[in-house]
C-alpha positions in Angstrom: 16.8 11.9 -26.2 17.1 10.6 -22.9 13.7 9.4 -21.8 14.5 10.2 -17.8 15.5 13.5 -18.2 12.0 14.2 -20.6 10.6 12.9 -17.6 11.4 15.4 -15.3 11.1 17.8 -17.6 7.6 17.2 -17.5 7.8 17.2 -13.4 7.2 13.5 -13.1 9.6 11.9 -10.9 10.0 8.2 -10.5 9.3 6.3 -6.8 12.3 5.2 -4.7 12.9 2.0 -4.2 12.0 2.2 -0.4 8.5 3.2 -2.1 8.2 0.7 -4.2 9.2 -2.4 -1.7 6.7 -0.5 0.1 3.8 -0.5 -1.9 4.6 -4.2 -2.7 4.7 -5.6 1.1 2.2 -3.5 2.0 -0.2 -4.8 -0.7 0.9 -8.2 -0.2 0.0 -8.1 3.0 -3.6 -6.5 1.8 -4.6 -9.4 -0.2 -3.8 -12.0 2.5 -6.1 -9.8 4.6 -8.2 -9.5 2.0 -8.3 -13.5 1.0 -8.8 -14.3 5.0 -12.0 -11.8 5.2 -13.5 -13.4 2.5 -12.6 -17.0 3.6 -14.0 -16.1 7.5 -17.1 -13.5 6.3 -15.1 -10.8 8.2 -16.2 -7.8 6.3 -13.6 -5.3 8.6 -10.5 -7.8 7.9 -11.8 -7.9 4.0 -12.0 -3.5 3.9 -8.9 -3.2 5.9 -7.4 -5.7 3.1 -8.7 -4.0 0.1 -7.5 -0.4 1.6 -4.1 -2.3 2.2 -3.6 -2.9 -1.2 -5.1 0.6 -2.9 -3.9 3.2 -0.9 -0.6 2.9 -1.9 -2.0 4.6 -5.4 -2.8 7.5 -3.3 -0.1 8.4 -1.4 3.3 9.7 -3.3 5.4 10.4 -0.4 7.6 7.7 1.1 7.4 8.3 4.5 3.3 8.6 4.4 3.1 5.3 2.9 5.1 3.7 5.8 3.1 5.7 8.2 -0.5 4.5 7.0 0.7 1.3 5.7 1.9 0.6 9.6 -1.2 2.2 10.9 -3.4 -0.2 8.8 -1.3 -3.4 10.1 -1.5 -2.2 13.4 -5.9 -1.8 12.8 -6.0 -5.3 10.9 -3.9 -7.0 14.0 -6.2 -5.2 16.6 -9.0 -6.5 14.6 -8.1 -10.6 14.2 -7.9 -10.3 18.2 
């Protein structure tokens, strides 16, 4: 039986790879955030790290994860000004 076809079956697709560079940069970029806040006591720059790297588990469409993933850089560079 071929195990991507039972898959769908079921109704569970698996992400793009857009998604999943995605979720990787993004979270990469979430624990540097997250490493700095801690190093600096910045409690914003830690938060806005820690959402970095977990909202990616919330959001299943590709072009929503760009969208807030973007929107969070954009907070966390506002921020270390």
């Amino acid at each position: 039986m071929d195990g991507l076809a039972t898959l769908k079956s079921l109704g569970i697709t698996l992400p793009s790879p857009a998604y999943i560079f995605g979720a990787i940069v993004f979270g990469i970029v979430g624990l540097v955030a997250f490493s700095r806040g801690r190093k600096t006591g910045r409690p914003r720059t830690k938060w806005l790290g820690v959402a970095l790297m977990l909202y990616p588990y919330l959001v299943w469409n590709t072009w929503m994860l760009y969208l807030a993933g973007i929107a969070l850089c954009a907070w966390l560079w506002v921020e270390s000004r």
